[in-house]
VEXDREN-2710 file (C-alpha; in Angstrom, 1 decimal):
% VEXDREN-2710
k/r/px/py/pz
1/UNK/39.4/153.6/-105.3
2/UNK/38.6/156.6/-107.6
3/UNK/40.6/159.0/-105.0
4/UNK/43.4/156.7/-105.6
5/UNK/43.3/156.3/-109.1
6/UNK/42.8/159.8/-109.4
7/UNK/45.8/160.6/-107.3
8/UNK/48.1/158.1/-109.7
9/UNK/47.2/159.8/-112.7
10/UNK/47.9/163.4/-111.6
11/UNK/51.7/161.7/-110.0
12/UNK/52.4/160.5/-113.6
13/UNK/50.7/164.0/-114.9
14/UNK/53.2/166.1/-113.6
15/UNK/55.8/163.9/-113.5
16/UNK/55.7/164.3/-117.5
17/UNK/55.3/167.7/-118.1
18/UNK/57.8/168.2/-115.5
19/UNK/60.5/165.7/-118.0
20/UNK/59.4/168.2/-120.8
21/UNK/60.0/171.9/-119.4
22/UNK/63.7/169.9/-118.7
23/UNK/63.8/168.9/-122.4
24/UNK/62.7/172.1/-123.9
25/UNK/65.0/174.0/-121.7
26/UNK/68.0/172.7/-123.5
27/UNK/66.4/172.9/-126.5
28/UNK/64.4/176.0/-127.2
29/UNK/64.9/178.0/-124.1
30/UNK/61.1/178.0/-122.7
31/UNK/60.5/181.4/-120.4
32/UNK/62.1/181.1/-117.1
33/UNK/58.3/181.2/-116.0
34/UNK/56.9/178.3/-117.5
35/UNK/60.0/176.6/-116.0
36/UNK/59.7/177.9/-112.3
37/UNK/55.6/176.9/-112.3
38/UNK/56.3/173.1/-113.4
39/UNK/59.5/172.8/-111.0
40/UNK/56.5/174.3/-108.1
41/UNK/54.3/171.7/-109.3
42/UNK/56.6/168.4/-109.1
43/UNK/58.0/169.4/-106.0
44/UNK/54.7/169.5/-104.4
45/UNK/53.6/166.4/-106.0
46/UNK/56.7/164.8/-105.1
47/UNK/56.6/166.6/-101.3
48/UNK/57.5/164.0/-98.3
49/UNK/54.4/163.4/-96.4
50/UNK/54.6/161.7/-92.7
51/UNK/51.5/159.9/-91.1
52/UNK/51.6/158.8/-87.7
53/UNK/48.9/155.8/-87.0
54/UNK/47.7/155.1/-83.5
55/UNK/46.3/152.0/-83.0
56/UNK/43.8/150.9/-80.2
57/UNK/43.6/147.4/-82.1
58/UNK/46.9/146.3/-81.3
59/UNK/46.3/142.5/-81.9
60/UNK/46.5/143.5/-85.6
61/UNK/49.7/145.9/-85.7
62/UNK/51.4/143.9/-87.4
63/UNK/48.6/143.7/-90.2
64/UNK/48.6/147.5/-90.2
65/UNK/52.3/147.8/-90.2
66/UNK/52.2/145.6/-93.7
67/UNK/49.7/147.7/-94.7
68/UNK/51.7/150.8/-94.4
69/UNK/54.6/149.4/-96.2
70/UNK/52.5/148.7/-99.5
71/UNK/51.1/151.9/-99.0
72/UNK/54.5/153.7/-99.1
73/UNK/55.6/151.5/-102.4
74/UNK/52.6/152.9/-104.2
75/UNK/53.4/156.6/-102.7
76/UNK/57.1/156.8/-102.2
77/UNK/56.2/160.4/-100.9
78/UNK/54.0/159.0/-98.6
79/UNK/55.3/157.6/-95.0
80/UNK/52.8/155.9/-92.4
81/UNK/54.0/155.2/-88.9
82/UNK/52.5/153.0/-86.3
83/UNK/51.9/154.3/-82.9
84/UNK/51.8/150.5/-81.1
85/UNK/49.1/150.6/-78.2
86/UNK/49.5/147.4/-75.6
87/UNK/46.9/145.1/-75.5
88/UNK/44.1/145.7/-72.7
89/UNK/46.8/148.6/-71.7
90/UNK/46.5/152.2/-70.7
91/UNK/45.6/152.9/-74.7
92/UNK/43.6/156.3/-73.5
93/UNK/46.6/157.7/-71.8
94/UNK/48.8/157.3/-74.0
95/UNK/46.4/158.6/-76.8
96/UNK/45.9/162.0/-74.1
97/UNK/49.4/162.2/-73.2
98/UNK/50.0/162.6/-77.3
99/UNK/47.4/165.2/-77.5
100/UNK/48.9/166.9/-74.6
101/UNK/52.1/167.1/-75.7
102/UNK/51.2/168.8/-79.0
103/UNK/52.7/165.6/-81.0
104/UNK/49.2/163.7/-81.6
105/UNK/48.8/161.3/-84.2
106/UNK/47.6/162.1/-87.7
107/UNK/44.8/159.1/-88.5
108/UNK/44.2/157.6/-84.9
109/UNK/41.7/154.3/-84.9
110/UNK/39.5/154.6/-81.8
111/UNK/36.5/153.4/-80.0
112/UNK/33.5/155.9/-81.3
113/UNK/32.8/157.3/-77.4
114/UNK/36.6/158.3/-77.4
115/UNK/36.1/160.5/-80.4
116/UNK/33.3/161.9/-79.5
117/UNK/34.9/162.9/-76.3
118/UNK/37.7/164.4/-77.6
119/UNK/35.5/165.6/-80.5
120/UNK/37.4/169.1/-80.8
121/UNK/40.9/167.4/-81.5
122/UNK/39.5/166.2/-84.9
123/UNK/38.7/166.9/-88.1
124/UNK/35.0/167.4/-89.3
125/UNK/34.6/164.8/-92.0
126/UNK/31.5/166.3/-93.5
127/UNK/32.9/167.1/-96.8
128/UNK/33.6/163.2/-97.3
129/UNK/30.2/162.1/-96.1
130/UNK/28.2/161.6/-99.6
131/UNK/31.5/159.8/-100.7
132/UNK/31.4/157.3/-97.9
133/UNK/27.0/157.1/-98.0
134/UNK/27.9/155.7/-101.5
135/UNK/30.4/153.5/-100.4
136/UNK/29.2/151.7/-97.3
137/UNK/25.7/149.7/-96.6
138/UNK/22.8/151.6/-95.9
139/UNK/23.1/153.0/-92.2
140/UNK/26.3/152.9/-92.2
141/UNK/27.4/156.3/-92.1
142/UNK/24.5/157.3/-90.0
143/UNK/25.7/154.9/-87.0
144/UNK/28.8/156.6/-87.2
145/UNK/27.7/159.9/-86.7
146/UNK/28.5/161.9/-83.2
147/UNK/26.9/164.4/-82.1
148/UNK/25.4/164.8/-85.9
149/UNK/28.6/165.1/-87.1
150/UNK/30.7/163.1/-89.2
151/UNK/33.9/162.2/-87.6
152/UNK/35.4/159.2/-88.0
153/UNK/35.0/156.9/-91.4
154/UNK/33.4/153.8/-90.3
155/UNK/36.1/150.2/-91.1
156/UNK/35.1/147.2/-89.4
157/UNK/31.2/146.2/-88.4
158/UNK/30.5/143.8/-85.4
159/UNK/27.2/142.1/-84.5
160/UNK/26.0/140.1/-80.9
161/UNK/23.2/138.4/-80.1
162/UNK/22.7/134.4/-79.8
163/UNK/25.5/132.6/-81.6
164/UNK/24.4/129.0/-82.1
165/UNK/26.2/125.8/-83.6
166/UNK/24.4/124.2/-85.9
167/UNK/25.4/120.5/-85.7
168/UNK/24.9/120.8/-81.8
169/UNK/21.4/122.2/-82.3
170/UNK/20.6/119.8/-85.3
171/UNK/21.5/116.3/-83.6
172/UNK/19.6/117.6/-80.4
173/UNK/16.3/118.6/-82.3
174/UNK/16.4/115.4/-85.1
175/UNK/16.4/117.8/-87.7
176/UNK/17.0/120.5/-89.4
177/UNK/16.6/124.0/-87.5
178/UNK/15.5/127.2/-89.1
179/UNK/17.0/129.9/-86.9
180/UNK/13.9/132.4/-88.3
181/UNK/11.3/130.0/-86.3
182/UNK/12.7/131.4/-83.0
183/UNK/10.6/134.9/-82.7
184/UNK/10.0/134.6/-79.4
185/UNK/11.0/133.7/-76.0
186/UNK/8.6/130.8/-76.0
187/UNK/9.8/129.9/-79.3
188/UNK/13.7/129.5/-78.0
189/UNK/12.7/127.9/-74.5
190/UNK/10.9/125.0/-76.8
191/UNK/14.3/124.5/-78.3
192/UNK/16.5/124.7/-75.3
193/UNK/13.9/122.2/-73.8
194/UNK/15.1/120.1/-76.8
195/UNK/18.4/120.5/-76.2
196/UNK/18.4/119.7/-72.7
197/UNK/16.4/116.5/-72.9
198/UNK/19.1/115.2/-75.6
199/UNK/21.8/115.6/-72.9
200/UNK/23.4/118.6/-74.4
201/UNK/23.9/122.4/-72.3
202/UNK/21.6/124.3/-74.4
203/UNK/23.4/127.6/-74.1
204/UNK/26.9/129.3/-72.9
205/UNK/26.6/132.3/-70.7
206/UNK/30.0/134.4/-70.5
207/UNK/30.6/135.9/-66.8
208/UNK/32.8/138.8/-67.5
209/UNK/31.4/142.2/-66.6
210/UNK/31.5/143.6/-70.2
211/UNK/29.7/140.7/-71.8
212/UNK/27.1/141.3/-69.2
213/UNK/26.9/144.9/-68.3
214/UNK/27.7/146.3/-72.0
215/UNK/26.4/143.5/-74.3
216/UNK/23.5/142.4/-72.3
217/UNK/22.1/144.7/-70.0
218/UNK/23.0/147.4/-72.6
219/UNK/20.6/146.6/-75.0
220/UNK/17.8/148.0/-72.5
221/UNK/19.0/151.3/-73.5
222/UNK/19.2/150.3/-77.4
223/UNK/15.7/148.6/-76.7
224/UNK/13.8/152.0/-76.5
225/UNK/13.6/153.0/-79.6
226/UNK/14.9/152.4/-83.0
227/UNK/16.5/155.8/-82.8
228/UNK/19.7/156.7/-81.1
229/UNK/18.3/160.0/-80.2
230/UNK/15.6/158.9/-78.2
231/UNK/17.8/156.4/-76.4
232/UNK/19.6/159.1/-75.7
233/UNK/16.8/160.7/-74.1
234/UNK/16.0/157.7/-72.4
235/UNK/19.3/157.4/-70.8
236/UNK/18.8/161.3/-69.6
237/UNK/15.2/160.6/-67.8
238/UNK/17.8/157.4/-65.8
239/UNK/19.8/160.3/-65.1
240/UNK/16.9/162.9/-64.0
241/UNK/15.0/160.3/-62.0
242/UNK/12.3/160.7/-64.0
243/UNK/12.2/157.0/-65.6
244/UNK/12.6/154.4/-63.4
245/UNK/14.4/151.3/-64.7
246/UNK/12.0/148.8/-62.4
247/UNK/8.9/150.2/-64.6
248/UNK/10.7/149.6/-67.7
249/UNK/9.1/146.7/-69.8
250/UNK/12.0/146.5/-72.2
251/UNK/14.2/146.1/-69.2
252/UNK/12.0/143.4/-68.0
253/UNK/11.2/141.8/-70.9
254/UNK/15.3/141.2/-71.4
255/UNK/15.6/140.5/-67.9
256/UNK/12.6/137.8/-68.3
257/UNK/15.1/136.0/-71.3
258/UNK/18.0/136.3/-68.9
259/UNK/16.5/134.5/-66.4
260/UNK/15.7/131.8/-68.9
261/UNK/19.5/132.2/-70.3
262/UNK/20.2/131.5/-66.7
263/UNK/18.0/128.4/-66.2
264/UNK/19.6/126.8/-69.5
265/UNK/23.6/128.0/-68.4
266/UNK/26.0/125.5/-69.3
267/UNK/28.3/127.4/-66.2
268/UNK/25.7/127.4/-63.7
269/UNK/28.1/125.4/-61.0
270/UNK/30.5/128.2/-61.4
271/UNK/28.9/131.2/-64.0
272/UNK/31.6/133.2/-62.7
273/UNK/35.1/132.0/-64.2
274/UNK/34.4/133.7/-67.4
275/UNK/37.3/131.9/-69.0
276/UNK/36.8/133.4/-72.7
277/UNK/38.8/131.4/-74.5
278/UNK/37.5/128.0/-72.7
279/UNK/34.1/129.4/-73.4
280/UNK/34.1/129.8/-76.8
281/UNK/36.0/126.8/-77.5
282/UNK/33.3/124.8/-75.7
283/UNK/31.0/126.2/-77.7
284/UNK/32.5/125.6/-80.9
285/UNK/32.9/122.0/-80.0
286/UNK/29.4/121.4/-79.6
287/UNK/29.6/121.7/-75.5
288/UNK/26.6/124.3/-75.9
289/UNK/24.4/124.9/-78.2
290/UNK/24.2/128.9/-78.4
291/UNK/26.4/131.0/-76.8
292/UNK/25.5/134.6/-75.5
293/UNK/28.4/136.5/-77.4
294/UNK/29.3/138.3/-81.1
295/UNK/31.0/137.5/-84.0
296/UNK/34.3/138.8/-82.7
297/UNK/34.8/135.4/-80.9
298/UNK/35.7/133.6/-84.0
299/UNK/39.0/135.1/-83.4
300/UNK/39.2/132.4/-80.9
301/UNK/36.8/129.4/-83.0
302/UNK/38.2/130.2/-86.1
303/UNK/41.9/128.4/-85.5
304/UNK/40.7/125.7/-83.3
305/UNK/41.5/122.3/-84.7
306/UNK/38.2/119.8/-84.3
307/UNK/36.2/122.5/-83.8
308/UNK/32.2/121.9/-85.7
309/UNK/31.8/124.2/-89.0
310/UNK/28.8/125.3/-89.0
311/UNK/27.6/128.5/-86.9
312/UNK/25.0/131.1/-87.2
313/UNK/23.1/133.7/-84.7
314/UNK/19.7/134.9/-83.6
315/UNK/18.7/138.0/-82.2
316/UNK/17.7/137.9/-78.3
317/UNK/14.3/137.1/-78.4
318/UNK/12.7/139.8/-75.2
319/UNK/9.1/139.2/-75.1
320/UNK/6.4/137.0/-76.9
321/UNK/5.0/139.3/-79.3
322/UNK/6.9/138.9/-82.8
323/UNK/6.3/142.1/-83.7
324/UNK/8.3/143.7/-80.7
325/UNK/11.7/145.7/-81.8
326/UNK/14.1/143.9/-80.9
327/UNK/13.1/139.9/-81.5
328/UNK/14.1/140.0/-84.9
329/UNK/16.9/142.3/-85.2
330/UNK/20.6/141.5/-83.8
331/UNK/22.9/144.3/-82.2
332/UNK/25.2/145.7/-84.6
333/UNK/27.7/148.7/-84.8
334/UNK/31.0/150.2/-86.0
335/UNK/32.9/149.6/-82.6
336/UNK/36.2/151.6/-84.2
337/UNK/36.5/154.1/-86.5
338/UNK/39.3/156.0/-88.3
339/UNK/39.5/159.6/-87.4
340/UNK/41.8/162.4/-88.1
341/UNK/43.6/165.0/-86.5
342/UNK/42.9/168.5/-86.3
343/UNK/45.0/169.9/-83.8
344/UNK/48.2/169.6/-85.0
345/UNK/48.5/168.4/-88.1
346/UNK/48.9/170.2/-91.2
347/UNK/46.7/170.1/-94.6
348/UNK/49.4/167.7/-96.1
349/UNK/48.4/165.2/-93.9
350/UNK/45.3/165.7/-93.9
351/UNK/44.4/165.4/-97.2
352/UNK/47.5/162.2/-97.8
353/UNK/44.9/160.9/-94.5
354/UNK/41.7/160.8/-96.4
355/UNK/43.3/159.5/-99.1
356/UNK/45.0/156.6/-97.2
357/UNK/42.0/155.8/-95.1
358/UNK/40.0/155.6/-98.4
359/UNK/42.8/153.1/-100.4
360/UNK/42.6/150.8/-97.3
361/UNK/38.5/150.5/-96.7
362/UNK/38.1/150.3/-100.9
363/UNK/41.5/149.0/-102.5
364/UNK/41.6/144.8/-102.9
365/UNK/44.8/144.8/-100.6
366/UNK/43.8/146.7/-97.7
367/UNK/40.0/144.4/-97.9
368/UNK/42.5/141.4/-97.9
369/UNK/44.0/142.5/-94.4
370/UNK/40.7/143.7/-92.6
371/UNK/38.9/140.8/-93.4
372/UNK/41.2/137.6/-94.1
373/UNK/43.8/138.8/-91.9
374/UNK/41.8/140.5/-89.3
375/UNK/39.2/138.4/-89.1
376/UNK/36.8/141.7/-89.7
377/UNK/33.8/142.5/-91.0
378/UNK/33.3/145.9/-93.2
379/UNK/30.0/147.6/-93.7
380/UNK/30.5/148.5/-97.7
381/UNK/29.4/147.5/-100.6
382/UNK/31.6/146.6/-103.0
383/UNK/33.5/144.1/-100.8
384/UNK/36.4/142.2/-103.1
385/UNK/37.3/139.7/-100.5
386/UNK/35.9/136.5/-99.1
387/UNK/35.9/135.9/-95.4
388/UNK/36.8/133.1/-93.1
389/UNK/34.8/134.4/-90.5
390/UNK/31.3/132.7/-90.9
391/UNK/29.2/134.4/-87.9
392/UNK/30.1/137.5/-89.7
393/UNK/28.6/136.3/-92.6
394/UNK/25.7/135.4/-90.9
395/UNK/25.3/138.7/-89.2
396/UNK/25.5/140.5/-92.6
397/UNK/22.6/138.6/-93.9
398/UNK/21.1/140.6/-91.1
399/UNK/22.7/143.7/-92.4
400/UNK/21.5/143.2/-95.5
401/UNK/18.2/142.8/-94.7
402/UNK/17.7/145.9/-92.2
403/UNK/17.2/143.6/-89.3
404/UNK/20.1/145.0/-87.1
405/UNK/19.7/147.3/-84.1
406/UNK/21.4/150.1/-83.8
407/UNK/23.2/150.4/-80.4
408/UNK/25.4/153.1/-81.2
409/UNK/23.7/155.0/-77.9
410/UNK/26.5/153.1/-75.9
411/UNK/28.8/156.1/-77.4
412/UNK/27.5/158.6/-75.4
413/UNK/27.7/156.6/-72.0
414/UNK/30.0/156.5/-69.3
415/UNK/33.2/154.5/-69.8
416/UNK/32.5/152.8/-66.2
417/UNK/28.8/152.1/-67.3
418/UNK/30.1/148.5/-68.7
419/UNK/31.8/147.6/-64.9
420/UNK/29.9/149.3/-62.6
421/UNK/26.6/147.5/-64.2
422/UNK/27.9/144.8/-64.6
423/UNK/28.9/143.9/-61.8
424/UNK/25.7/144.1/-60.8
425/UNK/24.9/142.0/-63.2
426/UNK/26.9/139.4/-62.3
427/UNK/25.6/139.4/-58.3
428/UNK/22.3/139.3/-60.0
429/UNK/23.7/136.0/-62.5
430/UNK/24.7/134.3/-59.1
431/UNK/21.8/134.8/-57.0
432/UNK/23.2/137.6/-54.6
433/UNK/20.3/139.6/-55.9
434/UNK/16.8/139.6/-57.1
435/UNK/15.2/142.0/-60.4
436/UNK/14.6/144.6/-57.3
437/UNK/18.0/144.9/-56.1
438/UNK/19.3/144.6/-59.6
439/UNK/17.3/147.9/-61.1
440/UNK/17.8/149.8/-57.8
441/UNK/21.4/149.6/-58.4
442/UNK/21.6/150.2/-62.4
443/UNK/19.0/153.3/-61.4
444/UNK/21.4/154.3/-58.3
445/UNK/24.4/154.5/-61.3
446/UNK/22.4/156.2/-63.3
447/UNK/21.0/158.8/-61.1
448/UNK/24.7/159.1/-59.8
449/UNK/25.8/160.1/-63.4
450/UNK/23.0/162.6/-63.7
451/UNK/24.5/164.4/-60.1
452/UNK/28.2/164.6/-61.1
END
């Protein structure tokens, strides 16, 4: 907000002095000087600045595209296009095909293992890093960092784990439930026994291969340590051989809760549809009362009509020590972030970039779309908005407290690690193999990826 300020003032700055040397020249003849240097000045203050905005999070274009217009009212000099992206299209190549042609796009919001892969293409951020430290919750920042380097300003913040409903879980119990007395997996099979002995499905299990293979099985790499380095390292011995995924006891301590996730299923005639939407409405209805999935789903919960009010989440308890990392903190991370171009654009738009980006994450009206609009939670501080989304409320109270994971390890996989895994995942979900056959196929990927 300060940049912006800052820029308004020195607009209206120039703009005066530049009225003046027009005054005075009819006047009292001012050197022809003085009169070139402030016609320099307004022009470049005035100077017609194009962004182009590519989008990977095209079910909010037209949120951006609002955006942009209120942006240009405030800077008439100041043009931002959208670069549309199809939903669950070929978003990648069009993004390469851009960069190929020379024409790439000036801010471009991507997936963090994107920009990291085409790391070269953008600009090193480093200069706004303190800036954004300042701005953004502790961590923040430092989750966004690639390769140690800063480049890509984090927007939104997303958190997984167990989602529960708390009028489901209440009437089953007799009670009221206190999500912190589940530390363990003991702890949460008492309450599913609950559950199930009221009648109710104790927990939702979505069969998609990216709820399983990235969400679930991925937290064994985030598991390791709380570092992303040494998960990073740990990923590398999968590669080398040199760990074996079998021997692992994170792996099998989230394998063991998996199993129990599977015992509890509310899909277990069919775990396999993987109808999202059905899913989470069930679940908001009270048809189950936790649901394996993250805070994004309230795109879905939050419209429903008759849906219950009330819903919270719990971190995936993986062993029966309390103390273990993991059983008290929920997955979290900046899935998108905003980077900028550095191959072909010019230091126009780069600076007009970093001052956009900043007047959208800090102003009132770009909080407004991100989170009432969007539906989004933002990893800053001074946060001028209330949300409708209430698991992201209840996954900042995590935030707040430190108790988040940090899983940003997943930006420095494969893209097919989420599929390919997952698939085994979902043999493993329906019984067309055992832990064995699971890890000897997540290890056979892995070792695979350390050949190539």
């Amino acid at each position: 907000m300060k940049g912006f300020k800052l820029t308004i003032c020195l607009v209206l700055l120039l703009s005066m002095l530049a009225a003046c040397s027009k005054g005075n020249d009819a006047s009292s003849k001012t050197p022809a000087n003085g009169n070139k240097q402030g016609g320099e000045q307004t022009q470049q203050a005035e100077k017609e600045v194009k962004l182009t905005f590519f989008n990977t999070s095209a079910e909010v274009n037209e949120v951006f595209e609002k955006l942009f217009k209120s942006y240009h009212e405030l800077h008439p000099n100041v043009t931002v296009e959208l670069i549309p992206t199809p939903i669950g299209g070929a978003q990648i190549e069009k993004f390469q095909s851009l960069l190929a042609s020379g024409n790439p796009a000036t801010i471009a919001n991507l997936d963090a293992g994107t920009i990291l892969q085409y790391k070269d293409s953008f600009l090193n951020l480093d200069s706004e890093k303190a800036k954004y430290e300042g701005l953004t919750k502790p961590g923040a920042v430092e989750g966004a960092l690639l390769d140690g380097k800063f480049l890509g300003i984090p927007w939104t913040a997303q958190g997984y784990g167990l989602l529960y409903n708390k009028r489901a879980v209440e009437e089953a119990l007799g009670g009221t439930f206190d999500p912190a007395s589940i530390k363990t997996r003991d702890d949460l099979e008492a309450v599913f026994k609950k559950i199930q002995a009221s009648g109710k499905a104790p927990v939702m299990i979505h069969g998609a291969d990216w709820s399983l293979g990235a969400h679930y099985l991925g937290l064994t790499y985030s598991l390791q340590s709380d570092k992303v380095d040494e998960n990073r390292k740990f990923v590398e011995s999968l590669e080398s051989g040199n760990t074996k995924l079998a021997d692992n006891s994170q792996f099998n301590g989230l394998m063991d809760t998996f199993d129990l996730l599977k015992k509890y299923n509310a899909r277990q005639k069919d775990p396999l549809v993987a109808d999202y939407n059905k899913d989470s409405a069930d679940f908001a209805k009270g048809e189950a009362a936790f649901y394996f999935m993250g805070d994004w789903t309230w795109a879905v919960i939050g419209p429903l009509e008759g849906r219950d009010k009330e819903f919270g989440v719990i971190p995936v308890p993986i062993s029966n020590n309390p103390d273990d990392y993991g059983n008290s903190q929920i997955a979290y991370s900046e899935p998108k972030l905003f980077a900028i171009d550095n191959s072909g654009s010019t230091p126009e738009q780069q600076k007009a970039a970093k001052e956009f980006i900043e007047w959208m994450v800090t102003s009132q009206e770009g909080q407004d779309a991100i989170i009432s609009q969007m539906g989004l939670s933002m990893p800053y501080k001074d946060v001028k908005v209330k949300g409708t989304n209430i698991i992201s409320d209840a996954v900042s109270k995590y935030v707040d407290q430190g108790k988040v994971m940090n899983i940003g390890v997943i930006n420095y996989l494969p893209q097919d690690y989420w599929s390919k895994t997952g698939a085994s995942m979902q043999k493993y979900l329906v019984g067309k193999t055992d832990r064995k056959g699971l890890a000897e196929e997540v290890q056979q990927y892995w070792e695979y990826q350390g050949r190539k």
